[in-house]
C-alpha positions in Angstrom: -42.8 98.1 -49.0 -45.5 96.1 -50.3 -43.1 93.0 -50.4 -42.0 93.7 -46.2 -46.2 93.3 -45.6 -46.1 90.2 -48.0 -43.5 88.4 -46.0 -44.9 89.6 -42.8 -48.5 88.6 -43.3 -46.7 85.2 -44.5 -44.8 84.6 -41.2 -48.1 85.4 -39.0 -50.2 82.9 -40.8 -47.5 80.1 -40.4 -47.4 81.6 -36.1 -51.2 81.0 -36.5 -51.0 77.6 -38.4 -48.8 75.8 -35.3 -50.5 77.3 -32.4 -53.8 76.0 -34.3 -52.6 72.9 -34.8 -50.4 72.4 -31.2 -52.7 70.1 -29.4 -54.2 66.6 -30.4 -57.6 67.5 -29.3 -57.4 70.2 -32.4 -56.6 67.3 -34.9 -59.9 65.0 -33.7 -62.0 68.1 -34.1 -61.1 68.5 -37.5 -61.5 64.8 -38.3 -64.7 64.9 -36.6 -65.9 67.2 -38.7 -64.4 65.8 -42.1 -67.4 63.7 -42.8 -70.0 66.8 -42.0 -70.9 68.9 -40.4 -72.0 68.7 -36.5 -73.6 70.7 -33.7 -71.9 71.5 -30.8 -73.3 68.4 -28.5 -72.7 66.1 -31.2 -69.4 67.3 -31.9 -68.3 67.0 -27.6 -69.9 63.5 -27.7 -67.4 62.6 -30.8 -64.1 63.9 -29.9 -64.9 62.9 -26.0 -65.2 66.4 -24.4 -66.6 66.4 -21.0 -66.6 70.1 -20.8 -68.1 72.6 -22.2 -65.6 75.5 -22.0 -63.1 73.0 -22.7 -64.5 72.5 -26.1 -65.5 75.8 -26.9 -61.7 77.1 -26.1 -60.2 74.9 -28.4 -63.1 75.5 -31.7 -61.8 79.1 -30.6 -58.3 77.7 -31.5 -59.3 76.6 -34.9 -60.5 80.1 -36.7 -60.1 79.8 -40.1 -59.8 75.7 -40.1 -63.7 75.8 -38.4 -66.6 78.0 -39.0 -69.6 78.2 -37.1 -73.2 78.5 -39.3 -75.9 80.7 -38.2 -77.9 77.4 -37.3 -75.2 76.7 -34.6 -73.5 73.6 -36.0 -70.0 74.0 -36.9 -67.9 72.8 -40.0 -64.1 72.3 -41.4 -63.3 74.7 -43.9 -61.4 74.4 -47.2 -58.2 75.4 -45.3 -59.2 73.0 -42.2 -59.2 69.9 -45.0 -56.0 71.1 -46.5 -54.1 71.1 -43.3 -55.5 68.2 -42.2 -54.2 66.7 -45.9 -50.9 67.8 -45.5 -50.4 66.9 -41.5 -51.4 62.8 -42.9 -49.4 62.9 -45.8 -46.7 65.5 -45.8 -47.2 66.4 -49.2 -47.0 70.0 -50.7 -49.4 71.1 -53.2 -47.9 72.3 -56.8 -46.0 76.2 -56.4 -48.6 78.4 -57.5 -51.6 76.4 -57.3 -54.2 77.9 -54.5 -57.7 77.0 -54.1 -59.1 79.5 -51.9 -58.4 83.1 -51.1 -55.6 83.2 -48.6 -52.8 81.3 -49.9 -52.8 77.1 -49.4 -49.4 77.0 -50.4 -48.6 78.9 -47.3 -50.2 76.7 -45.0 -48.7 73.4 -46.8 -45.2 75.0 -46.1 -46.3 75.4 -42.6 -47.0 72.1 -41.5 -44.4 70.1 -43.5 -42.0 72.5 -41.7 -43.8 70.9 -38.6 -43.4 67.4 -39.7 -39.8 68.0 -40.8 -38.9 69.5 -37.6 -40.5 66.6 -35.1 -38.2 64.2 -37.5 -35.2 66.0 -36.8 -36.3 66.0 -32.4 -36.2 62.0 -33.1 -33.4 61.5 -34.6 -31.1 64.0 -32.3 -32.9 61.7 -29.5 -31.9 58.7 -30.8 -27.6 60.3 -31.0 -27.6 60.4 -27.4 -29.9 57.9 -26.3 -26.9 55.5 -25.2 -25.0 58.1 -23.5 -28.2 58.9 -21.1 -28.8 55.3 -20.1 -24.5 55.4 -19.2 -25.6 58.2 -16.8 -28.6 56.7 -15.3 -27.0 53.3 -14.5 -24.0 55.2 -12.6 -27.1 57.4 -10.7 -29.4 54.4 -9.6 -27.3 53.7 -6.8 -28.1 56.4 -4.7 -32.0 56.6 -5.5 -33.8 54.7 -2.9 -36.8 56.8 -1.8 -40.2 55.1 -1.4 -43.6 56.6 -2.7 -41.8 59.8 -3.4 -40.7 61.7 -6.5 -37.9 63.4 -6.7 -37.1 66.2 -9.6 -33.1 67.2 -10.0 -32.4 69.8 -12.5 -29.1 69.3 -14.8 -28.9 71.3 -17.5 -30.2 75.4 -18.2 -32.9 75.3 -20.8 -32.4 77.9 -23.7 -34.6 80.7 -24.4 -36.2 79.2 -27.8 -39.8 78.2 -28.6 -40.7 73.9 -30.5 -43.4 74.4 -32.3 -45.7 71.3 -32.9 -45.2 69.9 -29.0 -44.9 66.0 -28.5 -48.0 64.6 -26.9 -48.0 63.2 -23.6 -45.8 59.9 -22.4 -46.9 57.3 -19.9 -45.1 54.6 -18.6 -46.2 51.4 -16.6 -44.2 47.8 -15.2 -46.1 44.9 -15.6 -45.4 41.2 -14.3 -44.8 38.8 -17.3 -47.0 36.4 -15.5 -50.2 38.3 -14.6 -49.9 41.1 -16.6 -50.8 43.2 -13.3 -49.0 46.3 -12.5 -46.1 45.9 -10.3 -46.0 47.3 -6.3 -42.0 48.3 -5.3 -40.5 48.9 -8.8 -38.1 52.0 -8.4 -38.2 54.0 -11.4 -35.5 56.4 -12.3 -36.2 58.6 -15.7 -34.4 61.2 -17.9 -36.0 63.5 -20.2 -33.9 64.1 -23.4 -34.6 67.9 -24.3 -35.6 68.3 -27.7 -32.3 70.9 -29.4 -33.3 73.8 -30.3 -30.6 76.7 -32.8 -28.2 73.6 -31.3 -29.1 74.0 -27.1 -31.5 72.6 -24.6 -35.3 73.8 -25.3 -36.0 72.7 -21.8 -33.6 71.8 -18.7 -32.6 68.5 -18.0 -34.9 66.3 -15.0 -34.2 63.0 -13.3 -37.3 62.1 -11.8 -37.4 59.0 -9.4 -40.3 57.3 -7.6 -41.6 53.4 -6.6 -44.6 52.4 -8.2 -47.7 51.7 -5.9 -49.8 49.4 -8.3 -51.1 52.6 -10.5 -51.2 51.5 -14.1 -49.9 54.4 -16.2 -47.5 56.8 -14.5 -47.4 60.6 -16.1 -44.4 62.3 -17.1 -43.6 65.7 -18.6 -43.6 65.8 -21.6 -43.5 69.8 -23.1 -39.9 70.9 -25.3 -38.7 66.6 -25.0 -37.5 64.6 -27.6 -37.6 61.3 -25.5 -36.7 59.8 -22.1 -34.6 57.0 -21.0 -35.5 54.5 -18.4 -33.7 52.7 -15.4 -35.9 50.2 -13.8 -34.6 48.4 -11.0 -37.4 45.4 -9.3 -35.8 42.7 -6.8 -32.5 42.9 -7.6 -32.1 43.2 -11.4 -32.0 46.6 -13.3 -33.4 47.3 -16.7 -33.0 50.0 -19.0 -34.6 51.5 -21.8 -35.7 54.6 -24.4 -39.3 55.9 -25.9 -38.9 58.7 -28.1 -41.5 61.8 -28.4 -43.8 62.8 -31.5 -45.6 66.1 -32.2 -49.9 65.7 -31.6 -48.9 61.9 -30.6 -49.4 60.4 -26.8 -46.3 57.9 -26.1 -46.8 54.7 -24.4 -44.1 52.5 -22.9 -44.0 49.1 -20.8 -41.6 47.1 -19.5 -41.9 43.7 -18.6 -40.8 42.0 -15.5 -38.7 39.7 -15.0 -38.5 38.9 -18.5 -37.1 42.4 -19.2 -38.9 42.8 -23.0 -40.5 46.1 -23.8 -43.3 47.7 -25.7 -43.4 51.6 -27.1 -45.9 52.5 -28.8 -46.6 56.5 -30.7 -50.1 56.7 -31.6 -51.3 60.1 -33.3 -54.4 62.3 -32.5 -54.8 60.7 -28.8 -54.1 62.0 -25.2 -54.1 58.5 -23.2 -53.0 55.1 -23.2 -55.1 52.4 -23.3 
């Protein structure tokens, strides 16, 4: 009996661990607070809150990796530093080794599970990145709606749960010449579920719109491994893929007419700059 509770207390702290750690503003709190710690103003003004409630909903997140003093201020706890080791580095502390009451080593196996998992979404993005862009190029053809978006499920998502979700993607055209966004660039993207026990975590979307001179355009991002790309701007069509990374915001730009690209994963942020 007592080893059923052990393994079930286990598995609830590792559920606790990734919901904890399953947004980006989590991680810059817990930076934020490496150094010291800090009231609550202070601590909004350094991770770039605006909101109040906002804030206070995602220390709420962090029990256990935050604690709040009797003076108001709040600070990371042992376990907050540890997870916030092992999430940089990836690195398990030595088997038996714990340093506080309420077992590091099950926190460690946590997040390298985490890590290990958003490395396996990559790669199975990068199998049938090819085949996608194939698909695309034979479907460009008969999207030519203006200043409209247009969302076509393919596939039937499966009933399974990815823990540690990618961050958001944004996308944007620029001319090689002025570096300006482009106006009438017809944009045609795939999402490339992430595979979950071998099926689709999320159904497959083809979402196509023309740009209007917006920088960054928004897509979904929640359950994908990546995207693929068919751009098509006075005549010429160009293609291309950005993969997805847990706590990371994705940012891709193609280049016109030159047809060179830039993607770029940057960890702990929300937006592109």
């Amino acid at each position: 009996m007592a080893g059923t509770g052990g393994a079930s207390d286990t598995d609830t702290s590792r559920a606790e661990l990734f919901d904890s750690l399953g947004h980006p503003l989590r991680i810059k709190i817990l930076q934020a607070l490496e150094a010291g710690s800090l009231g609550f103003g202070d601590l909004k003004r350094k991770v770039g809150v605006e909101s109040n409630g906002n804030l206070q909903y995602h220390l709420g997140r962090l029990d256990g990796l935050v604690r709040a003093s009797a003076d108001g201020s709040y600070a990371i706890t042992d376990d907050g530093r540890e997870a916030l080791r092992i999430v940089r580095t990836g690195s398990l502390p030595q088997a038996g080794k714990e340093t506080s009451a309420g077992g590091k080593v099950v926190i460690s196996r946590a997040v390298l599970a985490l890590l290990v998992a958003s490395l396996l979404l990559v790669s199975m993005a990068a199998i049938y990145g090819q085949f996608e862009l194939r698909t695309l190029q034979q479907q460009i053809g008969t999207s030519q709606s203006t200043n409209t978006t247009t969302t076509t499920t393919t596939t039937t998502a499966t009933a399974c749960i990815i823990l540690g979700q990618p961050g958001p993607i944004y996308l944007r055209v620029l001319s090689d010449s002025t570096l300006n966004p482009l106006v009438g660039a017809q944009i045609m993207a795939k999402n490339q579920p992430a595979l979950c026990n071998g099926s689709p975590a999320t159904g497959q979307t083809t979402l196509t719109f023309t740009t209007n001179g917006t920088e960054w355009y928004s897509l979904g991002s929640e359950n994908d491994a990546g995207y693929s790309f068919i751009i098509s701007y006075s005549g010429q069509n160009y293609t291309f893929t950005a993969n997805l990374a847990p706590v990371s915001v994705t940012c891709a730009t193609l280049f016109v007419p030159s047809g060179r690209t830039n993607v770029t994963i940057t960890e702990f942020q929300s937006t592109c700059g």
